[in-house]
PyMOL CGO cylinders between C-alpha atoms (Angstrom):
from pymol import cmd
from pymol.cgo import CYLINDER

trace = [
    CYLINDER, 0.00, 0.00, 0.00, 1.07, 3.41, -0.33, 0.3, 1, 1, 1, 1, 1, 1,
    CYLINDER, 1.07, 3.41, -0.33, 0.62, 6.71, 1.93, 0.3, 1, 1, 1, 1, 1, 1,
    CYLINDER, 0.62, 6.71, 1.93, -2.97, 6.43, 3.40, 0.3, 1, 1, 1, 1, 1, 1,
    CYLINDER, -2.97, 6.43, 3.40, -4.97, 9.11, 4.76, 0.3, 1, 1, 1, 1, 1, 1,
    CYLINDER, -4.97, 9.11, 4.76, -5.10, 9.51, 8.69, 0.3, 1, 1, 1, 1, 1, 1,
    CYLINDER, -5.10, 9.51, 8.69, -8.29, 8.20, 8.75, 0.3, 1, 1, 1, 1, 1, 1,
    CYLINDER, -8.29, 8.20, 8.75, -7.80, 4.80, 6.58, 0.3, 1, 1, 1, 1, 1, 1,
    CYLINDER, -7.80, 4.80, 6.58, -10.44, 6.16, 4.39, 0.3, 1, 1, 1, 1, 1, 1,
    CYLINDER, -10.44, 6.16, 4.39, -8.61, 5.30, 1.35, 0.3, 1, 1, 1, 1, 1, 1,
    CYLINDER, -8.61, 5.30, 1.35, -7.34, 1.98, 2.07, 0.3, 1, 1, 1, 1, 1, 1,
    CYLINDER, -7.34, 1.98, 2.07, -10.34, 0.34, 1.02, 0.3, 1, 1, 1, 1, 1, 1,
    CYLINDER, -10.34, 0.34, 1.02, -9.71, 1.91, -2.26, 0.3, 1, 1, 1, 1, 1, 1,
    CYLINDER, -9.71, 1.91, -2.26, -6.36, 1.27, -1.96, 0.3, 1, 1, 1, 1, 1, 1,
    CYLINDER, -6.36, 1.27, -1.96, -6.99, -2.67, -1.27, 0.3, 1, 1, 1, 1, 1, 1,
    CYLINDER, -6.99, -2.67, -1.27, -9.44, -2.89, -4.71, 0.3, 1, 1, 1, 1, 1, 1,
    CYLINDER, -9.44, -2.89, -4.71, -6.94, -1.68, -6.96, 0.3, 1, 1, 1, 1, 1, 1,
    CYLINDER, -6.94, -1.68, -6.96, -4.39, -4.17, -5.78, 0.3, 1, 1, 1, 1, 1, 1,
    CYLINDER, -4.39, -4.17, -5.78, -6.99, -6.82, -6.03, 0.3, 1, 1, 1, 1, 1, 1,
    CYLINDER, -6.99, -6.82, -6.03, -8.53, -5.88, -9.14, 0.3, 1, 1, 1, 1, 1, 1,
    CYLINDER, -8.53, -5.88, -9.14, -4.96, -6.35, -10.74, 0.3, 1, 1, 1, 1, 1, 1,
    CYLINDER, -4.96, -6.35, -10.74, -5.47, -10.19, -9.65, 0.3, 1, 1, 1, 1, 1, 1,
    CYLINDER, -5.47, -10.19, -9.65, -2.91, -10.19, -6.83, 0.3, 1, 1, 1, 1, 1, 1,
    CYLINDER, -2.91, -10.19, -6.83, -3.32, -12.19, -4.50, 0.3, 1, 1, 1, 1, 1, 1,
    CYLINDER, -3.32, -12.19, -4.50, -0.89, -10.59, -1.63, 0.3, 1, 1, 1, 1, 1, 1,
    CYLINDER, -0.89, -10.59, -1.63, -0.61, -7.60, -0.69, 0.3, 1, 1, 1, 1, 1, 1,
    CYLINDER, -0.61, -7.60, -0.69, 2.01, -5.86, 1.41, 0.3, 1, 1, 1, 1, 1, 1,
    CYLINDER, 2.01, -5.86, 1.41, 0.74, -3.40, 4.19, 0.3, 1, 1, 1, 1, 1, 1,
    CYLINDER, 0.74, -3.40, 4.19, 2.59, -0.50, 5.09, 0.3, 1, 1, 1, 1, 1, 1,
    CYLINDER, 2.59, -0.50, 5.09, 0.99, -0.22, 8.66, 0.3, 1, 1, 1, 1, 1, 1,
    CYLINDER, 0.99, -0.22, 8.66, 4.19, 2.05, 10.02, 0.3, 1, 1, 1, 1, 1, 1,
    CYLINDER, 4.19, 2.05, 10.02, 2.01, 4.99, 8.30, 0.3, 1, 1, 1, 1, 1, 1,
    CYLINDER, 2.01, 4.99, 8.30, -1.02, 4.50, 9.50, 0.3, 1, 1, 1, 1, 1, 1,
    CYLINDER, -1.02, 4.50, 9.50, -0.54, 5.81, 13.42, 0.3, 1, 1, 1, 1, 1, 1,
    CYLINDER, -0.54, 5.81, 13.42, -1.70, 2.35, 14.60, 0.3, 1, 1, 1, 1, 1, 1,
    CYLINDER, -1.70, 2.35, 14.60, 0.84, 2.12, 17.44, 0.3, 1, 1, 1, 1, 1, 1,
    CYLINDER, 0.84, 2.12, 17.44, 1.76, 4.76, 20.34, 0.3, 1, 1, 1, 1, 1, 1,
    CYLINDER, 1.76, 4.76, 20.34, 3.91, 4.11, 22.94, 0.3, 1, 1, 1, 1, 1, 1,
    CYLINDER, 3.91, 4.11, 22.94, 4.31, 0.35, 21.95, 0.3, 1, 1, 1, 1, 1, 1,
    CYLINDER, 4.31, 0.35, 21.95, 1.16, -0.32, 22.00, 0.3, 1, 1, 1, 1, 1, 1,
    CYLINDER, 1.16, -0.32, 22.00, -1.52, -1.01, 19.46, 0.3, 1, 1, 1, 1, 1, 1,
    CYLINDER, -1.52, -1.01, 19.46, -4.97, 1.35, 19.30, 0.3, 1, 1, 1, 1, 1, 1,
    CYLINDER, -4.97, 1.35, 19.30, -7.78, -0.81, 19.94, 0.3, 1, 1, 1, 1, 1, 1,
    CYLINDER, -7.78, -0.81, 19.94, -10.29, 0.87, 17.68, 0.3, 1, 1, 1, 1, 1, 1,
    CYLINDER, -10.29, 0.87, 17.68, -7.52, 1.57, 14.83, 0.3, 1, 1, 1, 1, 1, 1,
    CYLINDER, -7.52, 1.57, 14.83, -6.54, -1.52, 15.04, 0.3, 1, 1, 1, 1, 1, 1,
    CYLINDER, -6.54, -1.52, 15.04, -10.77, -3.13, 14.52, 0.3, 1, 1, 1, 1, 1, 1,
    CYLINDER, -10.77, -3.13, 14.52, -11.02, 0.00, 11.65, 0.3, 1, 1, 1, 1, 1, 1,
    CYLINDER, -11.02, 0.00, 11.65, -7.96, -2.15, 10.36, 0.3, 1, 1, 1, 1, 1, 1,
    CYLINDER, -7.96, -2.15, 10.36, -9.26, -5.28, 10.29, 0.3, 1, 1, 1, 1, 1, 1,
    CYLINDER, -9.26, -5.28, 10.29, -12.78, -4.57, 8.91, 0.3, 1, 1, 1, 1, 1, 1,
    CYLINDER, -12.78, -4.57, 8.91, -11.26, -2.81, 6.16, 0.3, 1, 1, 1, 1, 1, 1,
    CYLINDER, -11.26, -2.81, 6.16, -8.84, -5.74, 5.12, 0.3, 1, 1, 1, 1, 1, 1,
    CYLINDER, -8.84, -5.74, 5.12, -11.35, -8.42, 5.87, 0.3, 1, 1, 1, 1, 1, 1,
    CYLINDER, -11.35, -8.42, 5.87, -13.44, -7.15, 3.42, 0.3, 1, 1, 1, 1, 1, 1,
    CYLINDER, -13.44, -7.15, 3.42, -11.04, -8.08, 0.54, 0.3, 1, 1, 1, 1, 1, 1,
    CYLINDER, -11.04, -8.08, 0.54, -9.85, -11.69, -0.90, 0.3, 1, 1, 1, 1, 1, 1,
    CYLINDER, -9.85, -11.69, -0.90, -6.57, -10.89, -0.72, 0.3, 1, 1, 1, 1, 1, 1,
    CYLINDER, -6.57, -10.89, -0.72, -3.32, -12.28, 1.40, 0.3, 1, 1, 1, 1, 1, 1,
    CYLINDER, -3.32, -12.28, 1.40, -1.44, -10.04, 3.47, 0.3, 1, 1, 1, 1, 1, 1,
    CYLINDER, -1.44, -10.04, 3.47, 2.72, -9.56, 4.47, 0.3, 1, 1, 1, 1, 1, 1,
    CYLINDER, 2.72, -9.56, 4.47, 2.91, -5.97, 7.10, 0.3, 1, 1, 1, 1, 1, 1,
    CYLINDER, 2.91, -5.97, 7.10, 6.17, -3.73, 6.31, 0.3, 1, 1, 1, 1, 1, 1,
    CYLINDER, 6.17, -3.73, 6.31, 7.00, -3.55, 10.30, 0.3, 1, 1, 1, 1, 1, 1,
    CYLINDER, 7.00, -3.55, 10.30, 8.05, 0.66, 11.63, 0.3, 1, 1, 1, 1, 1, 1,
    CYLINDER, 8.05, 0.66, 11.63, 10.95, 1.90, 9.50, 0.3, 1, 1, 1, 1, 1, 1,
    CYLINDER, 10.95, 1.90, 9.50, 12.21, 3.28, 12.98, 0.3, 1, 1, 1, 1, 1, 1,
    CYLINDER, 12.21, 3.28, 12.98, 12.47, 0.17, 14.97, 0.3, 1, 1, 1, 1, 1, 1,
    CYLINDER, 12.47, 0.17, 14.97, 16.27, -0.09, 15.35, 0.3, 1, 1, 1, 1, 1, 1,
    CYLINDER, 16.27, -0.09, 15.35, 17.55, -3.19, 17.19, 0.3, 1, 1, 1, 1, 1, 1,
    CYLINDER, 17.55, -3.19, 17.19, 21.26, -1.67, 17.44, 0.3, 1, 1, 1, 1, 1, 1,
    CYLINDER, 21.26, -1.67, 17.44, 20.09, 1.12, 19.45, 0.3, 1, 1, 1, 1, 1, 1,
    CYLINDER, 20.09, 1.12, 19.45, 20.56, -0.24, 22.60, 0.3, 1, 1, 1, 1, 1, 1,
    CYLINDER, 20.56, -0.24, 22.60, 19.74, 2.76, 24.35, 0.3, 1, 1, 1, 1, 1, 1,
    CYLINDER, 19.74, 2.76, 24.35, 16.22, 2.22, 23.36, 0.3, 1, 1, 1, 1, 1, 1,
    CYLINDER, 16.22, 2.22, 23.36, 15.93, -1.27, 22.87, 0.3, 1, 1, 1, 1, 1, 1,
    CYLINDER, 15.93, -1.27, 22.87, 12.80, -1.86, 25.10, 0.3, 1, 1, 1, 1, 1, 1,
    CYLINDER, 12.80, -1.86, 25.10, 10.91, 0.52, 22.87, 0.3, 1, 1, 1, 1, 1, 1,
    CYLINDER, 10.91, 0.52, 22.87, 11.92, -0.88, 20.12, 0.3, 1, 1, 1, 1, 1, 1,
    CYLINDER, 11.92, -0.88, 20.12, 11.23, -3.97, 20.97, 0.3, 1, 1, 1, 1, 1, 1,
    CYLINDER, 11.23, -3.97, 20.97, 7.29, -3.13, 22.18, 0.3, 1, 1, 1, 1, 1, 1,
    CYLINDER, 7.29, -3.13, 22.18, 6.91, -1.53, 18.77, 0.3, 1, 1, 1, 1, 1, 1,
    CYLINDER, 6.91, -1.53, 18.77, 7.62, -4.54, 16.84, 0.3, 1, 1, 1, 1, 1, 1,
    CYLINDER, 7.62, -4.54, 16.84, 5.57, -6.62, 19.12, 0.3, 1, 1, 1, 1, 1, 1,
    CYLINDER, 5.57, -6.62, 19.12, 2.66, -4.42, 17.86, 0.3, 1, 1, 1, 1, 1, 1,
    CYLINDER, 2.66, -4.42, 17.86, 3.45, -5.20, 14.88, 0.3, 1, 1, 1, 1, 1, 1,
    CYLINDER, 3.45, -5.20, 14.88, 3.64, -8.59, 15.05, 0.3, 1, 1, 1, 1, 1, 1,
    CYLINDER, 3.64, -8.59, 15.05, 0.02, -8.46, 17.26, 0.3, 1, 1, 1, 1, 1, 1,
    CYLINDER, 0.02, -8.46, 17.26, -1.11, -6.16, 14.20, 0.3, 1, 1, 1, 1, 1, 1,
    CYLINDER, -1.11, -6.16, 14.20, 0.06, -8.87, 11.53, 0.3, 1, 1, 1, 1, 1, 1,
    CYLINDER, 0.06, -8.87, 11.53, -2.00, -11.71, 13.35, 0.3, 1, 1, 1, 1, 1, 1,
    CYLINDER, -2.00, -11.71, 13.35, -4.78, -8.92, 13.85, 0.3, 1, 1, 1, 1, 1, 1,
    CYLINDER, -4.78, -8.92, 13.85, -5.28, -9.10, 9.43, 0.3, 1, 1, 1, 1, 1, 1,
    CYLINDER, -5.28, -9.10, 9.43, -3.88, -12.75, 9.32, 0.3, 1, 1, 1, 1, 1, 1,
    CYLINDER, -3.88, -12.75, 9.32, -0.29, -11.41, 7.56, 0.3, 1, 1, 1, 1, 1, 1,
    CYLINDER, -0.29, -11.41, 7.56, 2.22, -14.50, 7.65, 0.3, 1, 1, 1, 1, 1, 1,
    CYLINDER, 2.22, -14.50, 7.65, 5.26, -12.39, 7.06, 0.3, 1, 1, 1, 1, 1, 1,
    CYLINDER, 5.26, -12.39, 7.06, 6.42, -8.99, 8.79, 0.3, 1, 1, 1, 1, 1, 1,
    CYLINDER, 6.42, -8.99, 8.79, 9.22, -7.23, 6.44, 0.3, 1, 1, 1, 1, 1, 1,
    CYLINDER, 9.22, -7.23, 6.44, 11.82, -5.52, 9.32, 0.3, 1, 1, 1, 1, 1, 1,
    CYLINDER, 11.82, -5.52, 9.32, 15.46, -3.69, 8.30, 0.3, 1, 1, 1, 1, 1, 1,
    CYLINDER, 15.46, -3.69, 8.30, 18.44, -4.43, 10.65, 0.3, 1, 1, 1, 1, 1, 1,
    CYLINDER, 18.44, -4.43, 10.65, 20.05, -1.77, 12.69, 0.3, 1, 1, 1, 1, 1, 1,
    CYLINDER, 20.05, -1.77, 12.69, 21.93, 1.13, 11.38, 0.3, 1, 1, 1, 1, 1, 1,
    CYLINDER, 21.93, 1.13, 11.38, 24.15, 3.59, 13.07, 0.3, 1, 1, 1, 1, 1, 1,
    CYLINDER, 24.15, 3.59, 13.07, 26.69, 6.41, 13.17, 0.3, 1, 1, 1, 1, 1, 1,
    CYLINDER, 26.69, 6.41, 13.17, 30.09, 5.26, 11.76, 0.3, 1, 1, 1, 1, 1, 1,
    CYLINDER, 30.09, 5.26, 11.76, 31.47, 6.43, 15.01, 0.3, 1, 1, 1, 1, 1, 1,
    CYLINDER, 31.47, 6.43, 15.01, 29.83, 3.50, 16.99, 0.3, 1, 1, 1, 1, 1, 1,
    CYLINDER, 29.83, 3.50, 16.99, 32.14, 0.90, 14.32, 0.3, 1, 1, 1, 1, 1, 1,
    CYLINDER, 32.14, 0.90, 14.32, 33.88, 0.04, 17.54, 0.3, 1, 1, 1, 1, 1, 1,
    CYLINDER, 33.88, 0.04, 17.54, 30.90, -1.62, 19.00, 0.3, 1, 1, 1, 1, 1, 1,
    CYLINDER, 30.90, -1.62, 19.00, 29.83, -3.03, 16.27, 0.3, 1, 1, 1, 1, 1, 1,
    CYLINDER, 29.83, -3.03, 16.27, 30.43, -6.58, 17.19, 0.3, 1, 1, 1, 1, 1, 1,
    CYLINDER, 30.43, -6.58, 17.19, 28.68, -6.28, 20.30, 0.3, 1, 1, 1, 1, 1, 1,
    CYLINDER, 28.68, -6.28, 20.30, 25.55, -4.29, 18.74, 0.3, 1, 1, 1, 1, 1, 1,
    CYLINDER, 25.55, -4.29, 18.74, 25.16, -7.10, 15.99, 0.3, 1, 1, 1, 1, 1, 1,
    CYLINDER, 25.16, -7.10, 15.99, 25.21, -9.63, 18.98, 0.3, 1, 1, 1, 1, 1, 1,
    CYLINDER, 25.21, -9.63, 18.98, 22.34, -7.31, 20.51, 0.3, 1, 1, 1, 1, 1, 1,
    CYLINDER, 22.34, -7.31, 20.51, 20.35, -7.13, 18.05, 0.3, 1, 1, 1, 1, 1, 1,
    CYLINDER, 20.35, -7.13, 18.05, 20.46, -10.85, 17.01, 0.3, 1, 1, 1, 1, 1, 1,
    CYLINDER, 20.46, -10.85, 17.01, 19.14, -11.69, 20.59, 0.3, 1, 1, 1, 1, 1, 1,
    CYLINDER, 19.14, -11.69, 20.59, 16.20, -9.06, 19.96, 0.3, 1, 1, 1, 1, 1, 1,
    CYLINDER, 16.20, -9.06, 19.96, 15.78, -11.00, 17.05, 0.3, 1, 1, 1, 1, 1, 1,
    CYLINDER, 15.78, -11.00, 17.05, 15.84, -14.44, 18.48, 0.3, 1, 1, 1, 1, 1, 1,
    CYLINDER, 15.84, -14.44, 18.48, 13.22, -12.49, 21.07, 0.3, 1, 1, 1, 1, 1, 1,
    CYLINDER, 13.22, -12.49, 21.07, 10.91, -11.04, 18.55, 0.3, 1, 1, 1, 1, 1, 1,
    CYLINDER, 10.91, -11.04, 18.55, 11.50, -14.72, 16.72, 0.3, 1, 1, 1, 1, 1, 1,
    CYLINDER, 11.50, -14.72, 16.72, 9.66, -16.36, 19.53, 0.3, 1, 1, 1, 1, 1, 1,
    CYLINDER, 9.66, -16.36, 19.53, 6.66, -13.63, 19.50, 0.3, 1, 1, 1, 1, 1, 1,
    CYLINDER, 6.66, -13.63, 19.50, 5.85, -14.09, 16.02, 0.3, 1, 1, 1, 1, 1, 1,
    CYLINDER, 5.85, -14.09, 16.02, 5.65, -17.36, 16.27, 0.3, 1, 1, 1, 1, 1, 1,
    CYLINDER, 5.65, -17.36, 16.27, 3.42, -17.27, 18.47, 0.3, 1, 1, 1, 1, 1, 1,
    CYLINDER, 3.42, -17.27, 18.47, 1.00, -15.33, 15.81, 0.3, 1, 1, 1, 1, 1, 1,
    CYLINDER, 1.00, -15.33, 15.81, 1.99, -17.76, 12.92, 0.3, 1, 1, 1, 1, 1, 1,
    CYLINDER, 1.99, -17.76, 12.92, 4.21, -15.15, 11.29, 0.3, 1, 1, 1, 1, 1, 1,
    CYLINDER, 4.21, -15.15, 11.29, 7.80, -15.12, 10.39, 0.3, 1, 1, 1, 1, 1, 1,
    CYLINDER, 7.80, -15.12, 10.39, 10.18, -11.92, 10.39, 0.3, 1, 1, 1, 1, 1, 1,
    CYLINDER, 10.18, -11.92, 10.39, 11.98, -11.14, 7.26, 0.3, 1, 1, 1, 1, 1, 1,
    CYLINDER, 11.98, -11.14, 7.26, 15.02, -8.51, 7.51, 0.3, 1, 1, 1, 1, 1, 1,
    CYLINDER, 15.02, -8.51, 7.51, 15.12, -7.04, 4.46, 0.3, 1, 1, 1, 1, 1, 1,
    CYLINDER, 15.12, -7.04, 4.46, 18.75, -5.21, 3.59, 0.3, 1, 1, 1, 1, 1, 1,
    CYLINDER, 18.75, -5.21, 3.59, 18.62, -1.46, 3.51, 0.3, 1, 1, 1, 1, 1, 1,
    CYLINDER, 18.62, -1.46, 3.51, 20.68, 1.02, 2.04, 0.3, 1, 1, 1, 1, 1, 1,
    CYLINDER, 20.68, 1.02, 2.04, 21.78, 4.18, 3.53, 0.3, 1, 1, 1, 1, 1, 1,
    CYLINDER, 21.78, 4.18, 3.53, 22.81, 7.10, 1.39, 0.3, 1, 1, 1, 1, 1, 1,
    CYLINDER, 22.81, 7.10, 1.39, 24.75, 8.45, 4.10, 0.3, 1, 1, 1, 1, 1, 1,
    CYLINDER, 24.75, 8.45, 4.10, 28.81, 7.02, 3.64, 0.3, 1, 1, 1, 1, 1, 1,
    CYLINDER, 28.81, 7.02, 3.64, 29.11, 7.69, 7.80, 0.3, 1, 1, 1, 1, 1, 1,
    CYLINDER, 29.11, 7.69, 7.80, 26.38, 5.68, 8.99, 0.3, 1, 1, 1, 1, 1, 1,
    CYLINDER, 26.38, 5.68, 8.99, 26.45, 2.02, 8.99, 0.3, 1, 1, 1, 1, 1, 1,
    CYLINDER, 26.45, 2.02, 8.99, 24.13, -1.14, 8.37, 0.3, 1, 1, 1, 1, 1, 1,
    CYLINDER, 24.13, -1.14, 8.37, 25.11, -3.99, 7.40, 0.3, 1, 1, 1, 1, 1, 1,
    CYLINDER, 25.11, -3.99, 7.40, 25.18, -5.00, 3.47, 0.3, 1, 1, 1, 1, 1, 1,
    CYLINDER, 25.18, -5.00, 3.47, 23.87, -8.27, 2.00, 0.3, 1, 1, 1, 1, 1, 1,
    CYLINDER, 23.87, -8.27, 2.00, 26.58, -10.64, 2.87, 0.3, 1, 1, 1, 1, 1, 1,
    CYLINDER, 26.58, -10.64, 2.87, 26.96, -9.52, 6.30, 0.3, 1, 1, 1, 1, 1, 1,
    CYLINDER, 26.96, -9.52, 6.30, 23.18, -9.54, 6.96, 0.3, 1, 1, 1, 1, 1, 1,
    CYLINDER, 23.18, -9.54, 6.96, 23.07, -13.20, 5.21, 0.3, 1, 1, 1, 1, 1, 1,
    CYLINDER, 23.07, -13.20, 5.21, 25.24, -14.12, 8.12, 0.3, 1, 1, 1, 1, 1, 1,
    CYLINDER, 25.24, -14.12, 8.12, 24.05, -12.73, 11.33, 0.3, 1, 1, 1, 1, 1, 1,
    CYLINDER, 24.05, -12.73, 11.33, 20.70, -14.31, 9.54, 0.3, 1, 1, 1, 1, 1, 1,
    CYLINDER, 20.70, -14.31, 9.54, 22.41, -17.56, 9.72, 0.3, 1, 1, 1, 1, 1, 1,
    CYLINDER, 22.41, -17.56, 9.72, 23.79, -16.84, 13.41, 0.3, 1, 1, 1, 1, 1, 1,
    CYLINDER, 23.79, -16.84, 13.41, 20.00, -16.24, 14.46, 0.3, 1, 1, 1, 1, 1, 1,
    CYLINDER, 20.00, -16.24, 14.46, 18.61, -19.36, 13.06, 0.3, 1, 1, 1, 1, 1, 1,
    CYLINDER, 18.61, -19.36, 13.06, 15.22, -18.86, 14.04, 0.3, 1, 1, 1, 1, 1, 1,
    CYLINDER, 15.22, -18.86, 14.04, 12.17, -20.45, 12.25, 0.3, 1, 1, 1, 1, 1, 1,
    CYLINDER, 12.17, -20.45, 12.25, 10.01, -17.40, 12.36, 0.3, 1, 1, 1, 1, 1, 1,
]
cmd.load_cgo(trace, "trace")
């Protein structure tokens, strides 16, 4: 989906035209749609939510918050409660798959890089163990910064620390 009114009242819309191409997935960008505040999920956006994908045939994956940042250990527990939503949000319009990017951070923290990958993997492992409890699986999709200074890792390092978490979900 792509930027959505506030008020979801375009979603619907949104949802047709995707389906009226004959796909039959559809990935949600929830992280725009103010569905989650302080880690936790709004009840009534989140039944405005499901009504509005229930009422189409389609299949869904959820793009997880852009923001959530597993490396930012300063802020891990809110990181971690905003992907739980989430997850709680994929099982809430029966999404098997969550899309989430690995950490990123200032060049300047290289030194601790080891120790920030080894954070983040547990988070991972963590989060690994919540989806599966909603039937979904977590898949970290690579990102690329424009910015030379900041870091995250590139395909062959995030292909490993994949490997090193070797979670089913």
């Amino acid at each position: 989906t792509d930027e959505v009114r506030p008020d979801l009242s375009d979603l619907d819309a949104q949802l047709a035209r995707i389906e009226a191409t004959g796909a039959s997935h559809c990935e949600l960008s929830l992280y725009e749609l103010d569905l989650v505040v302080g880690g936790r999920v709004l009840p009534e956006r989140r039944r405005l939510l499901e009504r509005i994908c229930a009422r189409r045939a389609l299949k869904y994956t959820v793009h997880g918050v852009l923001a959530v940042n597993f490396m930012d250990e300063v802020h891990l527990d809110a990181h971690k409660a905003v992907c739980r939503a989430m997850l709680e949000l994929c099982d809430a319009v029966g999404a098997s798959v969550m899309a989430h990017h690995p950490g990123r951070l200032p060049a300047t923290h290289a030194a601790h890089l080891e120790r920030l990958h080894g954070i983040e993997r547990e988070a991972l492992r963590e989060m690994g163990d919540v989806a599966a409890g909603y039937g979904v699986r977590i898949a970290v999709e690579n990102l690329f910064i424009e910015n030379a200074r900041d870091y995250t890792p590139d395909p062959a390092r995030l292909a490993k620390e994949i490997a090193a978490i070797d979670h089913p979900h």
